[in-house]
C-alpha positions, 0 to 999 in steps of 0.5 A: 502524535502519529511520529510518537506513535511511530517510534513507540511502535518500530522501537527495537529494544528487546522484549522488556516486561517493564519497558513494554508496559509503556505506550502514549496512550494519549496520543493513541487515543487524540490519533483516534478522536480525529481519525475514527471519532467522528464516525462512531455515531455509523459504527457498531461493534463487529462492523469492518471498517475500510479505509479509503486514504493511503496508508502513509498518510497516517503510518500506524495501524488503526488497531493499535489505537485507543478509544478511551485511556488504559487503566495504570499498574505499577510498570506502566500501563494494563495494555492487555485489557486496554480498549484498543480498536481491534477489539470493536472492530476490524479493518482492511485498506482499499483504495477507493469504493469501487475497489471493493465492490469490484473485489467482492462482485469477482470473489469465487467467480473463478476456477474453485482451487484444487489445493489449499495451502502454499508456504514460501520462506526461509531461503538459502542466503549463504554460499553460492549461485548456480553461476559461482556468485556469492548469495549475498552478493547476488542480492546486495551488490548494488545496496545503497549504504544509507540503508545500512543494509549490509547483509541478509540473515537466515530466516530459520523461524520462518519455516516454523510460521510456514509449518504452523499456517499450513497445519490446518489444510490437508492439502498443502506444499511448503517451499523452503531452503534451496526450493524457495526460488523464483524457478520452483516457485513458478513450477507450482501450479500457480492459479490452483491454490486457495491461499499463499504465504510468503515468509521471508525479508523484503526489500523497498524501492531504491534499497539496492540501486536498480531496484525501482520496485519492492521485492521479496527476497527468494533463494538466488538461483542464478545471478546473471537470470533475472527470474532466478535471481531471488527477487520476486519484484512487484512487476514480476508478481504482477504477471503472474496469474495466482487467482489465491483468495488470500496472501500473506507477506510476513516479510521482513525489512532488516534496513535502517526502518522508516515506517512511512517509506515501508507504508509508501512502498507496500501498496506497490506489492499489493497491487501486484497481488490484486493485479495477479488475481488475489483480492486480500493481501496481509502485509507488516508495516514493520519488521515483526517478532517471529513468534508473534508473527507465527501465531498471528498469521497462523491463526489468521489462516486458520480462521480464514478457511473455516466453515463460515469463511470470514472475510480476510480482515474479520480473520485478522481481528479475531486472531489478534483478539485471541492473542490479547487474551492468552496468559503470556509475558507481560510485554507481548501485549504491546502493540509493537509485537501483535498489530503491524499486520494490515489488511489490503483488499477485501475477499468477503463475497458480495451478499447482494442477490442477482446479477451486477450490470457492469460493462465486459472488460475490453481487451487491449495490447500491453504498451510499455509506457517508459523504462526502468523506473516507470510507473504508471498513476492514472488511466481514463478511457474516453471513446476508442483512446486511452489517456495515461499520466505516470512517472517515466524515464531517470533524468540525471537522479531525477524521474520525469512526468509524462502524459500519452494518449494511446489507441485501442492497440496500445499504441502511442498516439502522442506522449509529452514528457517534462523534467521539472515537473513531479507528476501526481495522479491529476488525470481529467479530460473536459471535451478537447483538453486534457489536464494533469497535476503534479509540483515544481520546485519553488523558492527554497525548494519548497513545492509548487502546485501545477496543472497543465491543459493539452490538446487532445488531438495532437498533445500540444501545451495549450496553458498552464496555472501554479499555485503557491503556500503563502506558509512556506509549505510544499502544495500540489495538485492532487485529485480531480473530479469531472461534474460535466464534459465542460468543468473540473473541481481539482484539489490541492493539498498544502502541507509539510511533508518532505519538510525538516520542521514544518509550521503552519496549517495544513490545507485542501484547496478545491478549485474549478477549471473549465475546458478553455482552463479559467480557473475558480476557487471554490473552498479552502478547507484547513485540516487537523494539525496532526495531518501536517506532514501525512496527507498526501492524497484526496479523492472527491466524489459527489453527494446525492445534494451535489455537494463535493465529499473529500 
C-alpha cells in the first residue's frame, strides 16, 4: 500500500482533470487503519499529532490519507471533499519525546528577532563563476549518472513564492539571483530574523560524488571556495547560528526521485536546521508544482506570524485546508500537488507555568570523530567520559562502524573501527562494558543482526552475539534501553528492506543482555505486512506498570 501510495503521489504526468481525480483511496485508508486507527479513541479534531518514527518508515505524508472512502463522480473520485486526514488534524516529525519537550522549553528564550522575514531562491545556475567555471559544471562536475541529474534548471517561479511569503512582514529581505549565494547569505545578520525561506533545487547525499551530505543549491561564487561554492551542505547550516523560529525548504530534487531516499536524507537538513537553533522546519518529500507550493507555503507564513501564533504545524494544516477549499481546476485537489509539505520539529511554546529543572548543558571541545563521510548516530555521557557510535571512514566503496570513548575535552581516549560491520544507532553502557549493534552481510548477502561488548577502560572486544532470520530476510540491531546499571532490553528489527521481493513476516525481537553479556529473549513480536520493507527503527521506553512501550 505504501508503494501504491508512493507512485500515485511522485507521478510526473502533467496536470490532467480526469487522470488527477484518480487516487487508491483504499490503500489510503488500510494505510491509516494501521497507522492512525488505533489511536482515534485519544484524538479529537483540532489535536496535533506528532509522529515519533522515521520518516522513511512510511514514505507518505499522513495528511494525504483517507479516514473513510471518498464519494465517486464521473472522472473518478470527489478528492476535494474527501475526509483526508488533514482536515481533522495536523501533523509534525519529532524524533523522540523529548525533542519536543525540549524545542517548546527553548521556544522565545532567546534574543526577540530585529526583522521578520528572509527569502533565499532562484539562483544564477548559468554562465560563470568568479574563477572562470561553468555554473553547472561547478555544481555538477562529479554527478553520479544514475541520478540522471545532467542539469540544473532556472527557478524563475521561485522568486514569486519569495515575493508572496514575504508580503505580509514589514520587514523583510529577499536574496535572488547573483545575491542568492552562500557569501551574501552569511552576510545577513543571521540570528536576528523570525522566519527564513529557502526556495531552490536540493540535492541528496551521494547525488554528486563527494557529496556525503544533503545540500541546497545556491548561486556558485567560486568554484575552487568551499563556502562560495553554492552548496550549502547540512554541515554548513549546522555551524550556522540562525535561532529563526521557523524555516521553509521548498527545495526541488530534479534526479530520478525515490521518495524513500528523499525522506532518508531530509532529516540530515533538519537537524542541521535544529542544530543551528531553529526548532520547526517545513520540508517536501517530493519535487512540488510551483503554484501550489506558492500558495501553501505563503500562506503557512502568513498563518505562522498571526497574532495568536500558531504553532508551525497548526499553520500548515490550516493553510492546506484552505487550498482544499478554493474553487479551482479539478486536479489541483490531488494530493500529489497540496500534501508533500511536512512538518519537522515543533515551535509551539510550552504552556506549563514555572520553571523546568532540567541539568545546564556543559560545554566541551569540537572533536572530529572521522573524515568525509562520518556521522555521528549516538552519544551518551557516563560521569566525565563520552561514549560515541557513528559511521566513519570509506573503505574501498564501503563505510565503516566505529565506537570511541572520549573525555570532557573531546579528546580521544580509545576508538574501535570494523569494516564488515554496518553500524546502527545501539549505543548502551551496563557498569564496565559498552555495547553497540548494527548488520554484517550473511548468506546471499541477506543482513545479519549483531552486538558487540567492549570494555570501557581500554576499548577491548570482550564477546560478540549474532542473530539471523530463519525467513531469509535482512535483521539488525536497532534500539537499546538500559532498565539497571546491569540489564539491557535490545531490539532487533526483521524485515525486507534493501530486498528485491521480499516475503515472509516482518518482526521485532527484544532480547536482554546483562554486563557479563548472557543474553535472554524476552518477546517476539510480528508486525502489519504492510511494515515489511518500512521499519527501520525503534525506540523503548518503560511504562508507569514496567511494562516495555515500542
Amino acid at each position: 500500500d505504501r508503494k501504491i501510495l508512493q507512485l500515485a503521489l511522485t507521478s510526473g504526468h502533467a496536470p490532467n482533470d480526469s487522470l488527477d481525480s484518480q487516487y487508491p483511496v483504499e490503500a489510503a485508508l488500510r494505510t491509516y487503519q494501521v497507522l492512525i486507527g488505533p489511536t482515534e479513541g485519544c484524538l479529537k479534531s483540532g489535536d496535533t499529532v506528532f509522529w515519533l518514527g522515521q520518516t522513511q518508515a512510511i514514505g507518505v505524508p499522513l495528511s494525504a490519507l483517507l479516514d473513510s472512502l471518498p464519494s465517486k463522480n464521473a472522472a473518478g473520485y470527489d478528492l476535494q471533499n474527501a475526509s483526508w486526514l488533514v482536515r481533522r488534524f495536523s501533523f509534525a516529525y519529532i524524533g523522540s519525546a523529548g525533542v519536543l519537550v525540549n524545542s517548546r522549553n527553548n521556544v522565545g528564550k532567546g534574543t526577540a528577532p530585529s526583522f521578520d522575514f528572509l527569502g533565499v531562491g532562484n539562483p544564477t545556475l548559468s554562465g560563470r563563476t568568479v574563477d572562470g567555471v561553468m555554473r553547472s559544471t561547478a555544481l555538477l562536475k562529479n554527478v553520479r549518472s544514475s541520478t540522471g541529474l545532467k542539469d540544473l534548471a532556472e527557478l524563475p517561479e521561485t522568486e514569486t513564492e519569495l515575493v508572496r511569503s514575504a508580503k505580509p512582514f514589514r520587514r523583510s529581505t529577499l536574496l535572488t539571483g547573483d545575491k542568492a549565494s552562500e557569501q551574501s547569505f552569511r552576510q545577513q545578520l543571521l540570528g536576528s530574523y523570525r522566519y527564513i525561506s529557502f526556495a531552490t533545487h536540493g540535492l541528496l547525499r551521494d547525488d554528486v560524488y563527494g557529496l556525503s551530505e544533503p545540500a541546497l543549491v545556491l548561486t556558485p561564487i567560486m568554484a575552487s571556495e568551499g563556502y562560495n561554492d553554492g552548496l550549502l551542505t547540512a554541515g554548513e547550516i549546522a555551524d550556522l547560528n540562525l535561532n529563526a523560529d521557523f524555516v521553509a525548504l521548498s527545495a526541488c530534487n530534479t534526479a530520478n526521485f525515490d521518495v524513500t531516499q528523499f525522506s532518508t536524507d531530509l532529516p540530515a537538513l533538519t537537524s542541521a536546521m535544529a542544530i543551528a537553533g531553529v526548532p520547526s522546519t517545513l520540508a517536501t518529500l517530493w519535487p512540488v508544482d510551483s503554484e501550489s507550493a506558492s500558495q501553501i507555503v505563503a500562506r503557512t507564513f502568513e498563518l505562522s506570524g498571526a497574532r495568536d501564533e500558531p504553532s508551525s504545524a497548526r499553520a500548515l494544516a490550516a493553510s492546506q485546508r484552505e487550498f482544499l477549499r478554493k474553487d479551482m481546476k479539478a486536479y489541483n485537489y490531488h494530493p500529489r500537488f497540496w500534501s508533500p509539505f511536512v512538518i519537522f520539529g515543533d515551535n509551539k511554546k510550552n504552556n506549563t507555568k514555572g520553571k523546568i529543572a532540567r541539568e545546564e548543558p556543559q560545554n566541551v571541545k569540537l572533536q572530529t570523530l572521522g573524515g568525509n563521510g562520518t556521522e555521528g548516530l549516538s552519544l551518551i555521557k557516563e560521569k566525565n567520559e563520552f561514549f560515541s557510535r557513528y559511521i566513519s571512514d570509506i573503505y574501498n566503496g564501503r563505510y565503516s562502524s566505529s565506537v570511541a570513548k572520549l573525555d570532557l575535552e573531546g579528546k580521544n581516549l580509545w576508538k574501535s573501527s570494523s569494516k564488515e560491520i554496518g553500524a546502527s544507532k545501539l549505543l548502551v553502557k551496563l557498569n564496565s562494558a559498552v555495547i553497540v549493534g548494527g548488520y554484517v552481510s550473511g548468506v546471499n548477502e541477506s543482513m545479519v543482526g549483531i552486538i558487540e561488548s567492549y570494555d570501557h577502560k581500554e576499548g577491548k572486544l570482550l564477546k560478540t552475539f549474532s542473530i539471523k532470520s530463519d525467513q531469509g530476510l535482512n535483521i539488525f540491531a536497532a534500539s537499546a534501553l538500559r532498565i539497571s546499571a546491569d540489564v539491557a532490553y535490545i531490539s532487533f528489527i526483521e524485515n525486507g528492506v534493501g530486498i528485491s521481493k521480499p516475503t515472509g513476516t516482518p518482526i521485532v525481537r527484544i532480547i536482554s543482555v546483562d554486563r557479563d553479556f548472557r543474553i535472554r529473549e524476552i518477546a517476539k513480536i510480528d508486525l502489519p505486512n504492510e511494515l515489511l520493507s518500512g521499519l527501520l527503527d525503534t525506540n523503548m521506553s518503560l511504562n508507569p506498570d514496567g511494562g516495555i512501550v515500542i
